[in-house]
C-alpha positions in Angstrom: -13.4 1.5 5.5 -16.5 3.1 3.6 -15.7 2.7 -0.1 -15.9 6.5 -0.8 -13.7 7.6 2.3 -11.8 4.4 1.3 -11.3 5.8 -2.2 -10.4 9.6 -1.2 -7.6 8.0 1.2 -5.9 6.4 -1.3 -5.8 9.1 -3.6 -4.2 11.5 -1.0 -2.0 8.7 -0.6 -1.0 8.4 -4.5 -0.7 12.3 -4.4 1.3 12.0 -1.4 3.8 9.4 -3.1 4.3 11.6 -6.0 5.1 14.4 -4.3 7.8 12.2 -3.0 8.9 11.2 -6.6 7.4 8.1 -6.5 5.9 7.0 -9.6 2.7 5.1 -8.6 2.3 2.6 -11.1 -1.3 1.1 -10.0 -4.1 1.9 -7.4 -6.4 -1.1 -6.5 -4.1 -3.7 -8.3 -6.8 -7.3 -7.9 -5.1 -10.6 -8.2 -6.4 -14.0 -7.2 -5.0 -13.5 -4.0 -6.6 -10.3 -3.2 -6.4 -6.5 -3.9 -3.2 -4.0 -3.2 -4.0 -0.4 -2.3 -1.0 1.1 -4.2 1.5 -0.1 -6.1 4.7 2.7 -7.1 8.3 2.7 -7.8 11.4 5.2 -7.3 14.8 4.2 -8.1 14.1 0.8 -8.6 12.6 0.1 -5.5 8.8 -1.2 -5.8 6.4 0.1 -3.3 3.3 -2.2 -2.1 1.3 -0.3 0.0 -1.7 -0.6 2.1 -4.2 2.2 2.8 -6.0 2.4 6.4 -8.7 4.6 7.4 -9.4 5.0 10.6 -10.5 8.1 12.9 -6.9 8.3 14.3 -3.4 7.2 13.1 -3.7 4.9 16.6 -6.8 2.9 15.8 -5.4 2.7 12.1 -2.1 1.0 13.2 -4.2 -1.7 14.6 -6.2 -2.4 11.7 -4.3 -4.6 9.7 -5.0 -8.7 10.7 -2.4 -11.5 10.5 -4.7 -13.0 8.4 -4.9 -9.3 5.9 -0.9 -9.5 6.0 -0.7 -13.2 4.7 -3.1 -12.2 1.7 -1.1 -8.8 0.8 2.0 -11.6 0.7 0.5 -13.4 -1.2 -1.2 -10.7 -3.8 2.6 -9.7 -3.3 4.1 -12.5 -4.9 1.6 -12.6 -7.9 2.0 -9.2 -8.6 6.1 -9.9 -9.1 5.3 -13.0 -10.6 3.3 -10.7 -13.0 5.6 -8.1 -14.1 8.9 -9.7 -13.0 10.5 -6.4 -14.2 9.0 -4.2 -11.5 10.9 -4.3 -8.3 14.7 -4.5 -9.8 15.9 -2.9 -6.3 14.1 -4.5 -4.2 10.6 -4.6 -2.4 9.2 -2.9 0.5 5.3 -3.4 1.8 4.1 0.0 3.5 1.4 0.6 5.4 -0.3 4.2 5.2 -2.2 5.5 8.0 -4.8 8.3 7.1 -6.8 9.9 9.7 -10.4 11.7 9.6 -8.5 15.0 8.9 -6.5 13.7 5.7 -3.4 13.6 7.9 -0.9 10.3 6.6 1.0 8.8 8.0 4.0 5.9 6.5 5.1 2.9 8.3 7.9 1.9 5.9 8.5 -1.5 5.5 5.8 -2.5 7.4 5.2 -6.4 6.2 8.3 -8.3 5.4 8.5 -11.9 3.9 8.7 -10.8 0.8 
């Protein structure tokens, strides 16, 4: 994803969390393991999410690799190991899709292993 277009999408997605009542914590969190697109929390619940930008929702929901899941697990687990009071209800990896138009949207729970 171009950095700039890269950038805008995960802003609409940050603005689109909090209109949700999410709290969003981070945006580009790095660890050794790699960088996490967002990082927010409601109730408890800690949100790791992933940002695609693609020209439709379709070609977005195909961009995330095996090998792109395994490093987002891993960033994952440093970012618990981290700040082991984040996530005291749990933790869910999401995926957002975000289309040439702005349109988003949220596969909940997307990666699991965590």
């Amino acid at each position: 994803m171009a950095d700039a277009g890269g950038r805008a999408a995960e802003f609409a997605v940050a603005e689109y969390l909090r209109a949700l009542s999410w709290r969003v914590l981070a945006q580009r969190l790095r660890t050794k393991a790699g960088e996490v697109d967002l990082v927010a929390t409601r109730d408890g619940l800690l949100l790791l999410g992933e940002v695609k930008l693609r020209a439709s929702h379709e070609s977005a929901s195909f961009a995330l690799s095996p090998r792109q899941r395994e490093r987002l697990l891993q960033a994952g687990a440093l970012i618990l190991a981290e700040h082991p009071d984040w996530g005291a209800s749990g933790v869910r990896f999401d995926v957002f899709l975000v289309d040439h138009q702005g349109c988003i949207a949220q596969i909940e729970d997307a990666i699991r292993d965590m």
